[in-house]
C-alpha positions in Angstrom: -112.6 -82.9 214.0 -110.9 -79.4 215.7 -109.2 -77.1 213.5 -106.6 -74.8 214.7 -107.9 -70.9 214.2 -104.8 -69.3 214.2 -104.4 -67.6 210.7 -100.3 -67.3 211.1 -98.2 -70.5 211.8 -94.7 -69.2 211.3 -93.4 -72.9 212.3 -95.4 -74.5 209.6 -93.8 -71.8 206.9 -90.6 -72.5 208.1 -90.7 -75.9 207.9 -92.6 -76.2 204.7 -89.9 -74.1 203.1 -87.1 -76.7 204.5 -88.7 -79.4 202.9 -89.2 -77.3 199.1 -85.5 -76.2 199.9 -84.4 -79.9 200.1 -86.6 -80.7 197.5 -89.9 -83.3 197.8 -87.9 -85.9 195.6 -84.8 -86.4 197.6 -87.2 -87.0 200.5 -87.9 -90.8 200.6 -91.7 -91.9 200.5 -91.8 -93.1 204.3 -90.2 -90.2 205.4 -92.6 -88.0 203.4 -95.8 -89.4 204.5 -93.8 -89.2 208.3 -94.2 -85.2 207.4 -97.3 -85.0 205.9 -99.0 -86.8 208.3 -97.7 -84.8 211.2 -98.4 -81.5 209.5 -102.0 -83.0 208.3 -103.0 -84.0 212.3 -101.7 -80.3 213.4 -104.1 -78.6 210.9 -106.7 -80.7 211.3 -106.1 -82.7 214.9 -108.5 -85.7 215.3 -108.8 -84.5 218.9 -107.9 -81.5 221.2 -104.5 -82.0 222.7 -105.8 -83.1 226.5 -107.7 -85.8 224.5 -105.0 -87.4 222.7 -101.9 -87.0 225.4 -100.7 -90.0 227.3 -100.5 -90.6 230.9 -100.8 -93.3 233.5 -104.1 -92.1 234.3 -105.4 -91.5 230.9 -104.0 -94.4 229.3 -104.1 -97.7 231.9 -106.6 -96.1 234.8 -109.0 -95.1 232.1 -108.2 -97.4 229.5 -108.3 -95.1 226.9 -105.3 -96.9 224.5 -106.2 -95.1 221.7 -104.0 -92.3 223.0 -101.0 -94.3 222.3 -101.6 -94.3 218.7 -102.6 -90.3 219.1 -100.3 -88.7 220.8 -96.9 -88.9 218.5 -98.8 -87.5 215.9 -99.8 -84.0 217.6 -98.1 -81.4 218.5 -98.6 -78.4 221.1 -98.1 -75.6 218.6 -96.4 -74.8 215.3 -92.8 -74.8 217.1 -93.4 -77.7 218.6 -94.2 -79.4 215.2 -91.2 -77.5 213.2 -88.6 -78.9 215.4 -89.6 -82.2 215.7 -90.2 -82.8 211.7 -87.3 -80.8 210.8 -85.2 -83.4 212.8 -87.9 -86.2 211.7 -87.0 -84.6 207.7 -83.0 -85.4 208.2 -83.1 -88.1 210.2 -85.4 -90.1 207.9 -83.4 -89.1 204.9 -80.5 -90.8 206.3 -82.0 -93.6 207.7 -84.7 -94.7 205.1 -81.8 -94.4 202.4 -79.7 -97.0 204.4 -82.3 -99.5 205.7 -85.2 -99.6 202.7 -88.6 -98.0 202.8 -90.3 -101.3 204.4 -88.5 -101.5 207.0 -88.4 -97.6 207.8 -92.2 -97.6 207.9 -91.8 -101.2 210.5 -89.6 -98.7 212.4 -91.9 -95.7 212.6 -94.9 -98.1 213.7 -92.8 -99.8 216.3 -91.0 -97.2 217.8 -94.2 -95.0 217.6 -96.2 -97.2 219.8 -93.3 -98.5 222.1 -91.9 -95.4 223.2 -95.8 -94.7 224.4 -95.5 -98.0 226.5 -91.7 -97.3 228.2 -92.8 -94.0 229.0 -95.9 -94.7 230.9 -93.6 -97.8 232.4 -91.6 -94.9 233.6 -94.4 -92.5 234.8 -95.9 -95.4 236.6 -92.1 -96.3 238.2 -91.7 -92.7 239.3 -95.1 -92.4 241.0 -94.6 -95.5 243.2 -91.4 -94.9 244.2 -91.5 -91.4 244.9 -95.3 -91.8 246.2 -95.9 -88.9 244.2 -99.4 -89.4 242.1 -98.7 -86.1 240.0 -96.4 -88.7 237.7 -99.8 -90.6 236.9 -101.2 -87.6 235.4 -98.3 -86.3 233.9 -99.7 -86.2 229.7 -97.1 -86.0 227.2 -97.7 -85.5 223.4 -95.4 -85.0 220.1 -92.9 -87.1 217.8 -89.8 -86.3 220.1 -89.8 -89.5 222.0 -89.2 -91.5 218.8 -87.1 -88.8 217.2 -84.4 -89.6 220.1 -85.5 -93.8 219.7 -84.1 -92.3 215.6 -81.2 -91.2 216.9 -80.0 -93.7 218.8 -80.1 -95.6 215.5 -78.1 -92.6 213.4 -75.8 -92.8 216.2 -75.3 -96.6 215.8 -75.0 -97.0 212.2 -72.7 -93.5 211.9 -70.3 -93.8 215.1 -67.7 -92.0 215.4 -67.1 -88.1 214.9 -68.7 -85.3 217.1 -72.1 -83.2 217.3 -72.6 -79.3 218.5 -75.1 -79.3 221.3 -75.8 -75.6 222.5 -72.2 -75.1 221.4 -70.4 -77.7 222.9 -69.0 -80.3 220.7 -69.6 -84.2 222.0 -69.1 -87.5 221.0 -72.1 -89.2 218.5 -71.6 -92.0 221.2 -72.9 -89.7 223.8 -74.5 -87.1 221.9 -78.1 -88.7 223.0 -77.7 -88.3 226.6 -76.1 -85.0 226.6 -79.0 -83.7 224.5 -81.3 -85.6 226.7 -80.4 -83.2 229.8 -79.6 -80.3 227.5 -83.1 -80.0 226.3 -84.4 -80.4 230.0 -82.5 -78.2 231.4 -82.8 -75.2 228.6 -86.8 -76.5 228.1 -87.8 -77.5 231.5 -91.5 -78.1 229.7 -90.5 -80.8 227.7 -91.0 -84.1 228.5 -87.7 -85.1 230.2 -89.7 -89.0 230.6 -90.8 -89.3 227.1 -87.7 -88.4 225.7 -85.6 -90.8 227.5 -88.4 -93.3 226.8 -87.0 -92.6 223.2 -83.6 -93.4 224.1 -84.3 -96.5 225.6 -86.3 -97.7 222.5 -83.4 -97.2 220.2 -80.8 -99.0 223.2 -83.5 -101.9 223.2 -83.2 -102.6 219.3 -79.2 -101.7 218.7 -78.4 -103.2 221.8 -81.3 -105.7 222.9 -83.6 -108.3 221.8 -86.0 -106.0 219.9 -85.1 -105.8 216.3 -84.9 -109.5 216.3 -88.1 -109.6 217.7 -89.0 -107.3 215.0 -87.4 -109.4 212.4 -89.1 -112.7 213.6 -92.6 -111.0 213.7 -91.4 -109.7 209.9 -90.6 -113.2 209.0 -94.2 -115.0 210.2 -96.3 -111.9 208.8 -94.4 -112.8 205.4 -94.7 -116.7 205.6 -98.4 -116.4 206.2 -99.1 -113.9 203.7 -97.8 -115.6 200.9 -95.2 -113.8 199.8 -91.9 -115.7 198.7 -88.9 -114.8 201.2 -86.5 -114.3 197.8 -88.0 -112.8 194.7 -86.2 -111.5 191.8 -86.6 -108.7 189.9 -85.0 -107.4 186.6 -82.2 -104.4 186.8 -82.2 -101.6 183.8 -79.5 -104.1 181.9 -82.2 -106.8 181.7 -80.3 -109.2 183.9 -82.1 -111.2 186.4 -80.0 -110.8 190.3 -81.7 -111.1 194.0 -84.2 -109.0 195.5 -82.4 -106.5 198.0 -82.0 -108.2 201.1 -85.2 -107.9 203.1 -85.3 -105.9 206.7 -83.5 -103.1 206.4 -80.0 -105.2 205.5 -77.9 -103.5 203.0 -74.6 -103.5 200.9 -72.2 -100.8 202.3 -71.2 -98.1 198.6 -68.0 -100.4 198.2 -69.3 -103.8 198.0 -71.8 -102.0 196.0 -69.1 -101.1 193.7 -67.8 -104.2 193.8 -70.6 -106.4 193.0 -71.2 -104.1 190.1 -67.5 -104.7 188.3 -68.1 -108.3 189.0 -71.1 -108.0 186.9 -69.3 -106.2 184.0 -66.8 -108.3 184.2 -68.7 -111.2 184.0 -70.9 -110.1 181.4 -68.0 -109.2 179.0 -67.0 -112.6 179.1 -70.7 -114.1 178.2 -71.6 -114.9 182.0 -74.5 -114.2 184.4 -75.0 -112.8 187.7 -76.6 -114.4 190.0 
């Protein structure tokens, strides 16, 4: 195991302080352990950096997969990490709120390992068609690919309104692409691949086959492991009601509301909710 020397990481401060600003206990558990993990890796990296970065040549010449699992989880320097968890911290507060913990974490793991996978599909594309073998051993490394896989998925479930990129305000439908080419263009070391690797993760579940993939896989792990598909469980009233819906599917705040006068309702007059 390698530990970073440097005495000063004025990255780490800085984002240590966002997350005591927001406070630990608005921060969901997934999204958390998302931050601590991250932070953990950079103080104390499994690996050196050239060791855990993916490529073409690294990752399918060599065969040296455990890279995939590796590489989202270090970061170049403390910048590097500050930005992408900062991001990670409100993105995962949004979405772990509206989709549930378990499937959060199902997300993380899958779009962790996925957006490895596109991007060296992408690498591998670019070298063959532009016979140039640099693309092969082009290594990437950081959290940004499925940040931008994240934010596909804000976008989705939010649309509508604007964002401020560099100071130029653009649709949440688009806001992906333009920061896409933004960050290339004002960052020309950044991964331009990875992150659109990202982007294409998040189009293949809101737009593709791939959370019902994910869903189906959900549904067999469950079936063989014994657990029920509805369980019940008891609210602070005492009443007995369904299990939130497994998967990441929620009630929106006014069926919420809804469902909840119902149940007054109902128990006033001597009834039960179901």
């Amino acid at each position: 195991m390698q530990r970073r020397t440097r005495t000063i990481n004025t990255g780490l401060i800085l984002l240590l302080s966002q997350i005591f600003h927001v406070g630990i206990h608005n921060i969901p558990p997934v999204t958390l352990a998302v931050l601590a993990l991250n932070v953990w890796f950079f103080l104390n990296p499994l690996k050196p950096l050239y060791e855990s970065c993916i490529s073409v040549e690294k990752c399918y010449q060599q065969k040296d997969w455990q890279r995939l699992v590796l590489s989202p989880f270090h970061h170049a320097d403390d910048w590097h990490l500050y930005f992408n968890m900062a991001s990670m911290l409100w993105k995962g507060i949004n979405l772990e709120r509206r989709l549930g913990s378990r499937w959060f974490v199902y997300i993380i793991a899958t779009f962790s390992l996925l957006t490895g996978v596109v991007y060296l599909l992408l690498e591998f594309a670019l070298a063959e068609f532009m016979d140039e073998p640099d693309f092969r051993r082009s290594c990437a490394v950081g959290f940004s690919g499925v940040l931008f896989a994240l934010k596909v998925l804000s976008n989705y479930y939010c649309p509508g309104g604007f964002v401020n990129i560099f100071g130029v305000p653009v649709s949440n439908r688009f806001a992906c692409w333009a920061e896409l080419f933004a960050i290339h263009f004002f960052s020309p070391g950044t991964s331009f691949a990875g992150h659109l690797a990202g982007i294409l993760v998040g189009l293949m579940y809101t737009q593709g086959p791939l959370k019902k993939i994910m869903k189906t896989c959900a549904d067999i792990f469950y079936s063989h492991s014994g657990y029920p598909g509805q369980q019940y469980y008891f609210n602070n009233s005492g009443h007995p009601r369904s299990s939130p819906p497994p998967f990441g599917f929620r009630l929106s705040p006014e069926e919420e509301m809804r469902r909840q006068r119902l149940h007054r309702f109902d128990a006033q007059r001597g009834g039960t909710t179901s």
